[in-house]
C-alpha positions as CSV (number, residue, x, y, z in Angstrom):
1,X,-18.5,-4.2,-11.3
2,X,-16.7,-7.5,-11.0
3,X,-14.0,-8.3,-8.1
4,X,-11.5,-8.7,-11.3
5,X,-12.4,-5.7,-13.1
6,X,-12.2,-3.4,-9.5
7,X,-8.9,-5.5,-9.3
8,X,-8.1,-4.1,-12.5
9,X,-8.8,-0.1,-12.1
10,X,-7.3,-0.7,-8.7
11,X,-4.0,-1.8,-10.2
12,X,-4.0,1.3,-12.9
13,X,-4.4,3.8,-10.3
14,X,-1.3,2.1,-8.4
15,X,0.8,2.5,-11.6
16,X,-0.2,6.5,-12.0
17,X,0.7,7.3,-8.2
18,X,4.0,5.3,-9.0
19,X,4.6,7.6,-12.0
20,X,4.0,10.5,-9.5
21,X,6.7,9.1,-6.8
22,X,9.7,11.8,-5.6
23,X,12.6,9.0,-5.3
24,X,15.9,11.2,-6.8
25,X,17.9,8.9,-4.5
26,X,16.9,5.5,-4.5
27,X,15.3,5.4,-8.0
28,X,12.7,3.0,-6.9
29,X,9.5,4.6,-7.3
30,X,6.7,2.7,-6.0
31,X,3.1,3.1,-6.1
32,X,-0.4,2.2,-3.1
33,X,-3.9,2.4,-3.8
34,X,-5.7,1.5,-0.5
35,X,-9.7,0.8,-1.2
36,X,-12.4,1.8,1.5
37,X,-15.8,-0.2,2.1
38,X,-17.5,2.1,0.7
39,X,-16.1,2.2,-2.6
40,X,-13.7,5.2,-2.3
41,X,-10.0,4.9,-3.1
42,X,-6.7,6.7,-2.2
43,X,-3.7,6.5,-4.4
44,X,-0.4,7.3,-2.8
45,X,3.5,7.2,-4.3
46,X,6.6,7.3,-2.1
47,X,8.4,10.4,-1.2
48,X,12.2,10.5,-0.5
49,X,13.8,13.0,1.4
50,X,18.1,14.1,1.6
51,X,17.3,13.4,5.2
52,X,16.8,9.4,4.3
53,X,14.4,8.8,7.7
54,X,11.5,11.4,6.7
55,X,10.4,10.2,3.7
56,X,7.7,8.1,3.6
57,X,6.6,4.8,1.1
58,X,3.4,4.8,-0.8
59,X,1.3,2.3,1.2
60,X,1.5,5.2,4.4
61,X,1.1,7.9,2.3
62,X,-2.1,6.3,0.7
63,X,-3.3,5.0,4.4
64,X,-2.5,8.3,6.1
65,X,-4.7,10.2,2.9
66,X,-7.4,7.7,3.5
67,X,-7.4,8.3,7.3
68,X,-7.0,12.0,7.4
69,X,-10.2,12.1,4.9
70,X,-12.4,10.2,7.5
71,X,-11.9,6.7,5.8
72,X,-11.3,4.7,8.3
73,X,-13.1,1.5,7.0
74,X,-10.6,-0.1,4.7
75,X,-10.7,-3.2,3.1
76,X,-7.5,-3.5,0.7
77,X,-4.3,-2.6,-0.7
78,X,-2.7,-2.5,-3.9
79,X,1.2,-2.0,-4.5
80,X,3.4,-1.8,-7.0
81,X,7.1,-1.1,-8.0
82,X,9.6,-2.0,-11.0
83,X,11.1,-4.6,-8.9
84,X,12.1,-8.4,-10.1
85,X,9.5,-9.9,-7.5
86,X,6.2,-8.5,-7.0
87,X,7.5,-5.5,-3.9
88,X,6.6,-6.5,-0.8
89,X,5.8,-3.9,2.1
90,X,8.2,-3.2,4.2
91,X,8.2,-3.6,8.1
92,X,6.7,-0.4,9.4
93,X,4.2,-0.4,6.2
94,X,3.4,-3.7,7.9
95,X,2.6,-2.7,11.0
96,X,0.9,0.5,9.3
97,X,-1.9,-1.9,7.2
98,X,-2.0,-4.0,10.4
99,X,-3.2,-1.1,12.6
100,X,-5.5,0.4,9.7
101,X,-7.2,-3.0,7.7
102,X,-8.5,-6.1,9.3
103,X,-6.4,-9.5,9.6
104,X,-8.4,-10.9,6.6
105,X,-8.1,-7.9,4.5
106,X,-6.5,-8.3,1.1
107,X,-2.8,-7.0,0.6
108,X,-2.1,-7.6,-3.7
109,X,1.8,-7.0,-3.9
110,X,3.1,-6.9,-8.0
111,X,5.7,-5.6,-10.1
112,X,5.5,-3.8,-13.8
113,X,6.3,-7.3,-15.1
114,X,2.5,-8.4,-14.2
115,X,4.2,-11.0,-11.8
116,X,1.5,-10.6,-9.0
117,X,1.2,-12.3,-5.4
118,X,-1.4,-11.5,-2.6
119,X,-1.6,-12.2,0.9
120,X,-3.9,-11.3,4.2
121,X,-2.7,-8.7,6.5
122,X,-2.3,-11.1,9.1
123,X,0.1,-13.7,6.7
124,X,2.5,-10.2,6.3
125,X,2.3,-9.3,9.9
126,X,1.0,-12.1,12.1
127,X,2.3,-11.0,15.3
128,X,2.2,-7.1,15.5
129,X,2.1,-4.7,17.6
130,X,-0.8,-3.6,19.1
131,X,0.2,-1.6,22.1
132,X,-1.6,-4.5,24.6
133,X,0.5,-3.9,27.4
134,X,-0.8,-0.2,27.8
């Protein structure tokens, strides 16, 4: 399977987890695929909450599914949201991916408009935190 054509299938899977979002309050539904070495993918959507502080956005969702399902090895992620810029994670997604995928790993960030932009972990967080001073 070609790098485009993974690309591709990754991007659809994004879209249905976005269609699957709870967001009654903000609206903004987003969908996260994350893909593993070994092949396997988790889809995840965002989940508001009254209580605005518990919910959770799709890229942790779709991390925190890979994780508790023993994928630890992951290599990329996908997201997407109805936004006029391809969406961009937000800071504790950041720090999230940083913790989970390597520096050089792949982070594609698009809208439904097919406006697409993608970056490396470490260009969207190049300074995080990684609990050193422990």
């Amino acid at each position: 399977m070609s790098s485009q054509v993974k690309l591709d299938r990754l991007i659809e899977l994004a879209r249905e987890a976005r269609e699957r979002a709870h967001a009654p309050y903000s609206n903004f539904k987003v969908g996260a695929v994350v893909e593993c070495r070994d092949g396997r993918v988790f889809a995840g959507c965002n989940v508001e909450n009254a209580s605005y502080t518990l919910g959770l956005c799709a890229e942790r969702v779709a991390i925190f599914k890979a994780v508790s399902e023993g994928a630890c090895d992951l290599t990329r992620v996908v997201v997407i949201a109805d936004s006029s810029l391809p969406v961009s994670p937000c800071g504790a997604c950041r720090q999230i991916i940083s913790e989970f995928l390597p520096a050089e790993a792949e982070v594609v960030m698009m809208n439904l408009h097919g406006q697409v932009e993608s970056k490396s972990v470490a260009e969207l967080l190049p300074a995080p935190f990684n609990g050193s001073f422990l």
